[in-house]
N, C-alpha and C positions, 0 to 999 in steps of 0.2 A: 602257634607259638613263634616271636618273632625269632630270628636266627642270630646267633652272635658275629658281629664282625669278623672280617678273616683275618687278624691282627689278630686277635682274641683268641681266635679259633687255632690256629697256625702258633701261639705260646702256649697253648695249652696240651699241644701236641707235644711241646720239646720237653714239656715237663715232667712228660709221662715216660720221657726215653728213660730206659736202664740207667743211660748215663748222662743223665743232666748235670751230677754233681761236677763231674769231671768238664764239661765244657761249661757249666757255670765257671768252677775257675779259670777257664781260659777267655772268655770275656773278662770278667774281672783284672787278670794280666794284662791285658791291652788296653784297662782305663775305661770300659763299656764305649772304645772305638765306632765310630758309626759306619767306618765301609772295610771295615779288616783285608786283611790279605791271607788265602787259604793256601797253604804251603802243602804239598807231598813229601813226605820221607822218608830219611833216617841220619843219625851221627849215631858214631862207635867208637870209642878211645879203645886204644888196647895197649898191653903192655909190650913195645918193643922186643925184649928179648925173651919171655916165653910166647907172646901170640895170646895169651891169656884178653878175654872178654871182661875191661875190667866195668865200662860204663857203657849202657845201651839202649839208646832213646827210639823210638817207631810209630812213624801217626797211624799203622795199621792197629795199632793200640787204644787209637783216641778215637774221641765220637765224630762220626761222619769219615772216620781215614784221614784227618786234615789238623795243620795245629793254625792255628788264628793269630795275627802277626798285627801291630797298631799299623796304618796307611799311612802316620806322621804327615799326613797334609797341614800344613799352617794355618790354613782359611778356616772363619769360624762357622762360615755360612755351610762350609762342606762338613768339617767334623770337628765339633767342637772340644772334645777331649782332648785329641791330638793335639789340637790348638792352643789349649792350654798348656798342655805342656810344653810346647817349641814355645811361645813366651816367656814360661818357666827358663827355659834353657838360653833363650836369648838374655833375659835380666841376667842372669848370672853371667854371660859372655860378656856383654855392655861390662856388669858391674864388677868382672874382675880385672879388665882393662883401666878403672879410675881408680880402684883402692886396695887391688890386689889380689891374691887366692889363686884360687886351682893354677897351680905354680909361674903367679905371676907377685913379682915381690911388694911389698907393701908401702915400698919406696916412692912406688909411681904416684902416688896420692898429693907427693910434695911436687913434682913434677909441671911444666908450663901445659894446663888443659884448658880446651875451649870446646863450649856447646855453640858449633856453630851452624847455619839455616841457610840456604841458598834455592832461592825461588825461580820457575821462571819467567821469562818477558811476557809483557802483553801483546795479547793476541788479539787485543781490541773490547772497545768498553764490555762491562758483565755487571749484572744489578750485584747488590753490597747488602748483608747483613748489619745493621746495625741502629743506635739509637737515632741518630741523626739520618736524614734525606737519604735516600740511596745516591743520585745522579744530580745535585741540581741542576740549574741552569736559568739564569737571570734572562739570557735573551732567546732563550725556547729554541727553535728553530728544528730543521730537520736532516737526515742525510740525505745521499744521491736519491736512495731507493723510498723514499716518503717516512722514514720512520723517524721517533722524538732523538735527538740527541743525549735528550736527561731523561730522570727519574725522579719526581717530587716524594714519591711512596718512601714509606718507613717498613722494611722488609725484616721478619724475626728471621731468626738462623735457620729455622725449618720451613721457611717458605718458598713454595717451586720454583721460582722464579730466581731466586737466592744462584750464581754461578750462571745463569744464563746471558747470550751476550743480547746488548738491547737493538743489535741488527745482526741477525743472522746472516745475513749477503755481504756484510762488510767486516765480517769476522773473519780471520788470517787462518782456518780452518789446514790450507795445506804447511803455511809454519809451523802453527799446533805440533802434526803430528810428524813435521821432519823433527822438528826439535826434538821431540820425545825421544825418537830414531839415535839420535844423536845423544840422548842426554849422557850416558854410558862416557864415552868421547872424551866429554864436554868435564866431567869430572876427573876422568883421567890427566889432559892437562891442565885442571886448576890443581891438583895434587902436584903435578910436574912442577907449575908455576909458584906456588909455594916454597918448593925445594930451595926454587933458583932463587927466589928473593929473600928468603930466611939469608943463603950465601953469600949473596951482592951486598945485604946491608951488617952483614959481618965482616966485611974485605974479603971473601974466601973464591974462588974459581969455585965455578959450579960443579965442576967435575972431583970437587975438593970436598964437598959437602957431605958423603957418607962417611969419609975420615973423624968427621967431629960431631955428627948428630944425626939422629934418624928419626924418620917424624913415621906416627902410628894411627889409627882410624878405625872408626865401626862406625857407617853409616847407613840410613834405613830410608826410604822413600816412601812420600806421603801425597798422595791424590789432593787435591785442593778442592774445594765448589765448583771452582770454574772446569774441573776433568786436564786439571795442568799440573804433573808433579813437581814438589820441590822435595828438598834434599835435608834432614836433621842430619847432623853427625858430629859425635866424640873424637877432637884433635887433640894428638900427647905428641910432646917432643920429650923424646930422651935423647941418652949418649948413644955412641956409634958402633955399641953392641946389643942394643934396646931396651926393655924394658928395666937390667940388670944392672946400666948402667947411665951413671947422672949427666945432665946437660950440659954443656957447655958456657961458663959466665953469662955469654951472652944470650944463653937463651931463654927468653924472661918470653911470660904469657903475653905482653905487651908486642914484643915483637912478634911473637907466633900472631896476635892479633893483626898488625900490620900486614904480614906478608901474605894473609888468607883475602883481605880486603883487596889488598891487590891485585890478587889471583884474579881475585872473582871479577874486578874489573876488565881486565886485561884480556881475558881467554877466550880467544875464537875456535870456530869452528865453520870448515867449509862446504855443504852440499855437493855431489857429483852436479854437473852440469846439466841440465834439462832442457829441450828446444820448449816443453811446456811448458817449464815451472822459471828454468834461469838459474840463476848462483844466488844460495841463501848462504846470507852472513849467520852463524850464531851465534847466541851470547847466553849468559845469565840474566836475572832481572837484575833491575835497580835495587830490590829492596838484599841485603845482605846483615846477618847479624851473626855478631862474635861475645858471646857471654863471656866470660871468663872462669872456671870451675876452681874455685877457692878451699883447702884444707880445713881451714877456720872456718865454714861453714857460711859467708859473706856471699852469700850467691845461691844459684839455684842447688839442690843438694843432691848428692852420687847418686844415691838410693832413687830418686824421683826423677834423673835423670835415666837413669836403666829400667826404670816401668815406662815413662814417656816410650822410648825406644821402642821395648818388647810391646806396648798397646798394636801400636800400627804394623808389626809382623803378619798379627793375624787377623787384619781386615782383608777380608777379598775386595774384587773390583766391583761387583754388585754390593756387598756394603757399603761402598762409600759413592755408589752411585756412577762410578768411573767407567762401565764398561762393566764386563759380565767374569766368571769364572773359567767361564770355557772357552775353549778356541773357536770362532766360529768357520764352516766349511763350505758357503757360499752365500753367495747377495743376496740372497730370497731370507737366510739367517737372519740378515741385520734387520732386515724389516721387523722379523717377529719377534726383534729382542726388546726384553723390558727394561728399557731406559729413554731417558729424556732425549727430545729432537737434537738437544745439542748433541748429547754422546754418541748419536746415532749419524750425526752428519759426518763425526771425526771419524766413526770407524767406517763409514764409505766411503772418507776420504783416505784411510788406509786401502780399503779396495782398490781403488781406482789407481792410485799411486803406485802398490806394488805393482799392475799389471804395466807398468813403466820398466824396459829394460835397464835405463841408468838407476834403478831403483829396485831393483833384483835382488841385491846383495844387502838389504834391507829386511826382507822378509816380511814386509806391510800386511800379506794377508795373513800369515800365519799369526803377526801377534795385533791384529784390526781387535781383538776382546781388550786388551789392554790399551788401545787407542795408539798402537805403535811406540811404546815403550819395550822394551826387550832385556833391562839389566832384573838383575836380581830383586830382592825387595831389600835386602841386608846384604850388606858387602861387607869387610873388614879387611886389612892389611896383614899381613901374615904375623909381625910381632904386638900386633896388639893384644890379645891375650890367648883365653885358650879357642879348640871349636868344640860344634855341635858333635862331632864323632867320638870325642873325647868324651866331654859332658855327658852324651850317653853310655858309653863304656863305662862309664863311671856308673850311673845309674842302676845298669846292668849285672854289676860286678854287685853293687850294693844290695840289691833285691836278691841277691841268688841265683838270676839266671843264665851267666855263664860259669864256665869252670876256666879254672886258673890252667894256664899250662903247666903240667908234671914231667918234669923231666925223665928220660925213659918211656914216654908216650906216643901215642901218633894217633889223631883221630884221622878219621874214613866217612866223609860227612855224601848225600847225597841227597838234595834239594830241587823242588820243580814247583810252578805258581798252577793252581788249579783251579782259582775264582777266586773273586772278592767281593764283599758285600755281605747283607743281612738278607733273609725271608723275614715276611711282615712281624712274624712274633718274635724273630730273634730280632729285630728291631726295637720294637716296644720294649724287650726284658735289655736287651742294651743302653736303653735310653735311660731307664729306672738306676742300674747302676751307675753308667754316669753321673746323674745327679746324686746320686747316694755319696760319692765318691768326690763330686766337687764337694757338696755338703760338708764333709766332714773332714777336707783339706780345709775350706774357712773357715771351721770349728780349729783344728787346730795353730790356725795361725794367730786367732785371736787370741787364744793362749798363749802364746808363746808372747805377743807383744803385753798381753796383760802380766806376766812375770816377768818381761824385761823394764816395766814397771814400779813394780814392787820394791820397795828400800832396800838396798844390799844385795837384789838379783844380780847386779854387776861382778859383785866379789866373790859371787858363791862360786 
């Protein structure tokens, strides 16, 4: 008799515990998470003034001694429930920064916004997706090291070749990944430079400029083909208490457009010194764009705006082909990681670099999986709308599972991490919920948009 899987074998085991129900619902709580966090405990409210046990939670209670916590990883590749949800929580951050909510006022919506993109430079030619030629080239010819100059071929978006450079030895492979290093930097003073030219072409001293307006952001970073981050990001000028209050005359989307354009021109950034490498200038690319985000709906629209955003939160770096999930921990790594010769050139040229003392303070090996980028995937400005800690407190508060503070109380909490992860069947019955659960959150939203439909749903 053939033998059943040990997934198989290993859920059948859990099913039989005493107490399945109870840690079925604690998978269910955490969204059917794929790599949970196993907590030790206890919390105890009491009553301040008699000592009285008013509320008393104990994982020696629950199955296994452990209660199961969601890992909130973003990556979809790692845990896609999670991921879902911090997208969930990012649209809403995005989308209460352009039209209001979770106590950001409704005002901002008339306010000067722009969806704007900042790519960066080339690193040297890379084949091109698209209808037309990839490379052409009328008089053919070659580089130093014998290879075509052009590309005749007509490349789909899915093809491997698509982001690869058409000479690897003449690709800028250590710019690459100083840029990366830098790109953090690199937004910082285009943000600075903003400041000061929204100022200058208002007459105003720069050191004058948070007296009259104060400019707001949520930005996200996105891998390209070629493994070279550019930048999306939602720009709001309000007045010079934020989002609560209005602009100043002159500050029209028009000028916010100018003085971003400018930015993005203008803004260096300089490498430490290297006897191997030398002084790298850095820039932005050439290509920069400034939408304009329009109340009247003349443009791209909030809502589609704040899903663009939240999509690329939860791509990992193996998603999109950039470099891997994890940190890698030596050279012999990068050989057996799966990805393309290019990705695989940049993150040894992150090796090689970090082991540069002018290049220390860099950290090149520790983030060589990201190809030497090091900021966040999403950043925002402290008044642009609300955060993630919030959004889930909220969350949290709404499902029941915290308790409100009682005045006259004092909880006595004690917590310790004991493992995280699934056995192969609590895996599989995890997996099952998850989709049960995405299931039937797309079931209800299609509802929801199918009665905001309906004649008169508006009034009801």
């Amino acid at each position: 008799m053939r033998q059943l899987p040990e997934a198989d074998r290993d859920a059948i085991r859990i099913a039989q515990d005493p107490q399945f129900t109870r840690w079925l619902e604690q998978i269910t709580a955490t969204g059917g998470c794929a790599h949970p966090v196993h907590l030790s405990g206890s919390t105890t409210t009491l009553d301040v003034t008699t000592g009285e046990i008013l509320r008393r939670y104990d994982t020696r209670d629950q199955p296994g001694e452990r209660l199961l916590v969601r890992c909130r990883n973003r990556r979809a590749t790692v845990c896609a429930p999670c991921s879902r949800l911090h997208a969930g929580d990012t649209f809403h951050l995005v989308r209460a920064g352009l039209i209001g909510g979770k106590n950001v006022p409704a005002t901002v919506r008339n306010r000067p916004r722009l969806f704007v993109t900042l790519t960066a430079p080339s690193f040297g030619p890379v084949h091109r997706a698209g209808e037309d030629r990839c490379r052409p080239r009328r008089d053919g010819g070659t580089c130093e090291h014998g290879r075509p100059l052009g590309c005749g071929a007509v490349h789909t978006p899915d093809a491997r070749a698509v982001g690869q450079p058409l000479c690897p030895d003449c690709y800028d492979y250590t710019g690459h990944v100083l840029w990366h290093a830098h790109a953090g930097k690199l937004w910082d003073r285009f943000v600075i430079g903003v400041r000061r030219n929204l100022a200058s072409s208002a007459g105003l001293a720069q050191s004058r400029f948070p007296d009259h307006a104060r400019l707001s952001f949520a930005r996200v970073a996105e891998y390209q083909k070629r493994a070279a981050v550019h930048v999306h990001a939602v720009v709001r000028l309000d007045g010079p208490l934020g989002p609560s209050a209005e602009p100043p005359d002159w500050g029209t989307a028009e000028r916010l457009a100018d003085a971003v354009r400018t930015s993005a021109c203008r803004v260096l950034v300089r490498t430490s010194h290297s006897p191997a490498v030398g002084d790298l200038a850095l820039r932005w690319g050439t290509q920069v764009e400034t939408r304009p985000l329009r109340a009247d709906g003349d443009g791209p629209g909030d809502d589609a705006v704040a899903a663009y955003v939240a999509k690329y939160v939860t791509k990992g770096a193996s998603e999109t082909g950039a470099g891997t999930d994890y940190p890698l921990t030596t050279w012999n790594g990068i050989g057996t990681a799966r990805v393309t010769g290019h990705v695989r050139a940049l993150m040894r040229t992150c090796w090689l670099l970090g082991g540069l003392p002018e290049y220390e303070h860099l950290r090149l090996r520790a983030w060589a999986h990201t190809l030497g980028y090091r900021g966040h995937i999403l950043t925002k400005s402290r008044a642009y709308s609300t955060t993630y800690a919030a959004l889930r407190a909220d969350r949290a508060e709404h499902q029941g599972h915290v308790q409100s503070d009682t005045p006259g109380t004092a909880t006595d909490a004690h917590w310790r991490y004991v493992g995280s992860g699934h056995t192969p069947g609590a895996a599989l019955i995890s997996a099952g919920i998850a989709e049960d659960l995405a299931t039937s959150g797309e079931i209800t939203r299609e509802e929801r948009v199918a009665w905001r439909r309906e004649p008169g749903a508006a009034s009801a």
